[in-house]
C-alpha positions as CSV (number, residue, x, y, z in Angstrom):
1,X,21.2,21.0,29.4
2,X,18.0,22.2,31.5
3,X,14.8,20.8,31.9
4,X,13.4,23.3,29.0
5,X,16.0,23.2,26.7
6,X,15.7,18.9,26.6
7,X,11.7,20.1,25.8
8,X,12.6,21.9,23.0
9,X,15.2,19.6,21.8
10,X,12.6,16.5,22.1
11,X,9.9,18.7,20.2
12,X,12.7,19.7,16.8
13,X,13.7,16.2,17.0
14,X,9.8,14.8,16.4
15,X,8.5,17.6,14.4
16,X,10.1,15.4,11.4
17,X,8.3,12.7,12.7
18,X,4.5,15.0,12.9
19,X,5.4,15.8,9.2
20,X,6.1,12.3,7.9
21,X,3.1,11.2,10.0
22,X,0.4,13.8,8.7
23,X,1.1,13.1,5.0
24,X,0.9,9.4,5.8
25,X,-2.5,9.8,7.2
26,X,-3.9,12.6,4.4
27,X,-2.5,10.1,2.0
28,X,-4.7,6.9,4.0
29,X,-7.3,9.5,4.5
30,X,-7.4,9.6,0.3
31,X,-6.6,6.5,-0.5
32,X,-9.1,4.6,1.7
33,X,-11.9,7.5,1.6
34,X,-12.5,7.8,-2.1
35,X,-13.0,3.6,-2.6
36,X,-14.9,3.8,0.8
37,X,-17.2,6.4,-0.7
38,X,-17.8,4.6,-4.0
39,X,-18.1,1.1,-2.2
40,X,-20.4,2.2,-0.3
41,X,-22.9,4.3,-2.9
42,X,-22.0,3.2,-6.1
43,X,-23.8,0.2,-7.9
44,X,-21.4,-3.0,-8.1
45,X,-21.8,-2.8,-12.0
46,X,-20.7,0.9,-12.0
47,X,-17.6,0.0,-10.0
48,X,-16.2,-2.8,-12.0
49,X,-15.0,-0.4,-14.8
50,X,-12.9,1.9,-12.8
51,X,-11.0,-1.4,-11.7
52,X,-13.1,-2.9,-8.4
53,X,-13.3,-5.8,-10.9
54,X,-14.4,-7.8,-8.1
55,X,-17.5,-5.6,-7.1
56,X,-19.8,-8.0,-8.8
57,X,-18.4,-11.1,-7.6
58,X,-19.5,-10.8,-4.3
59,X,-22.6,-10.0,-2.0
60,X,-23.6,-6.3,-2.1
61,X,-23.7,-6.7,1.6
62,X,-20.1,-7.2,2.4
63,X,-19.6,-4.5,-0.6
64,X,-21.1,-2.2,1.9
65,X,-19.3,-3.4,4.6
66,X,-15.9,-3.2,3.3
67,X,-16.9,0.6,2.1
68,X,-18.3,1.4,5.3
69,X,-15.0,0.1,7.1
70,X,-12.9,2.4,4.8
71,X,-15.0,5.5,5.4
72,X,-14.4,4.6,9.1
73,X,-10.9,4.3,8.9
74,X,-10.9,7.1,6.7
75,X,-12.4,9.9,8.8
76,X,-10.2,8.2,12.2
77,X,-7.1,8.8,10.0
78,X,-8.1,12.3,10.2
79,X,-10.1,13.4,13.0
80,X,-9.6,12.2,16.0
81,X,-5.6,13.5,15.7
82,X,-6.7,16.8,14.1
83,X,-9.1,17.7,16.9
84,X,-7.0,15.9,19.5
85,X,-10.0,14.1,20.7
86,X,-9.7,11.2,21.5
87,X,-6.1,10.7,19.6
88,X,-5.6,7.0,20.3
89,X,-8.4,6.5,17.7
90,X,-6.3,7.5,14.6
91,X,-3.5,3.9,15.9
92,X,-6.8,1.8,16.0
93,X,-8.1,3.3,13.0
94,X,-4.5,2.4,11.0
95,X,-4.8,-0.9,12.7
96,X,-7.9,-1.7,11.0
97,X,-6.5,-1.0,7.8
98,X,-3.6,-2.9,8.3
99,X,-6.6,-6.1,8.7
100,X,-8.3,-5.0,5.6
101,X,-5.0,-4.7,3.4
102,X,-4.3,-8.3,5.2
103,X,-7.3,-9.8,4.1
104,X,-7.1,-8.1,0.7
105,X,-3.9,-9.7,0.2
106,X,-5.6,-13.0,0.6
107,X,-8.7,-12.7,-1.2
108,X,-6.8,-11.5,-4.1
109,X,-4.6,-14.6,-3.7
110,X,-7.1,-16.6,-4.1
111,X,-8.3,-15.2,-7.0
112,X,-5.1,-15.5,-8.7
113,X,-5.0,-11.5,-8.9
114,X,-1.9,-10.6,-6.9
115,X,0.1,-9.4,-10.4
116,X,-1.9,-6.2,-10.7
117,X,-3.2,-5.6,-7.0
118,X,-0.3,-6.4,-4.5
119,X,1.9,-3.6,-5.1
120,X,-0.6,-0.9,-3.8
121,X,-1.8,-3.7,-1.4
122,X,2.0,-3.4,-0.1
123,X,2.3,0.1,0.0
124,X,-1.5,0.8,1.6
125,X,-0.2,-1.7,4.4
126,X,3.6,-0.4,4.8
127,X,1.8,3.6,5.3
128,X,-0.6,1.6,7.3
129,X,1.7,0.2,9.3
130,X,4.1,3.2,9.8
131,X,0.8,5.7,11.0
132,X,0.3,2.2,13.3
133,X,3.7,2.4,14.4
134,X,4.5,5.9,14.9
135,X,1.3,7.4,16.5
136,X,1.8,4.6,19.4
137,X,5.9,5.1,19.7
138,X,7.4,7.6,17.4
139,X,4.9,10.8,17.6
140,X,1.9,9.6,19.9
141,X,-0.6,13.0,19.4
142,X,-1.7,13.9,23.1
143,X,-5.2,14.3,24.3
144,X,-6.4,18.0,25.1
């Protein structure tokens, strides 16, 4: 097999890999954007309805915070391996939801709330895990 032909065969063979990868991140990209958004501009009261039950429970400051960390995480999902600037962002930003699904699982612990909240806590930290995992080893995106 030449040099060019191993090329091609390496690029089929992690296509599969971009694929799974992208709709991983679109999915973080939703699923972390949306709460980040309403965390972040939403009144506590307003957001204890649609099910952040714990919105009121604690200051509006790390409210803020948390929704600011999402929208963060949200827009590295996305950006920096769209763009291919500055790529290794979108492994730091999956990394730093794998610490807030972490700490979620904790604080929902102790609140005696795991029965309703740790499924999607599971799943938002195994898609977490797997962009984490496969834009360092699997499907790394290069730099332009």
């Amino acid at each position: 097999m030449s040099v060019s032909q191993a090329h091609t065969a390496s690029r089929s063979s992690s296509r599969p890999w971009h694929i799974g990868l992208w709709v991983a991140q679109i999915a973080l990209f939703i699923l972390f954007g949306m709460p980040g958004i309403m965390k972040t501009f939403m009144a506590p009261s307003a957001l204890a309805p649609m099910g952040i039950v714990w919105a009121t429970d604690v200051p509006i400051w790390l409210l803020r915070f948390i929704g600011l960390c999402e929208l963060a995480g949200a827009l590295g999902m996305i950006l920096p391996a769209a763009t291919r600037i500055l790529p290794f962002l979108t492994p730091l930003a999956a990394l730093g939801f794998v610490t807030i699904q972490v700490l979620a699982i904790g604080f929902h612990a102790f609140r005696g709330e795991t029965g309703h909240t740790l499924p999607m806590n599971i799943i938002f930290l195994a898609l977490s895990l797997f962009v984490l995992w496969g834009r360092t080893r699997k499907a790394p995106i290069a730099s332009r």
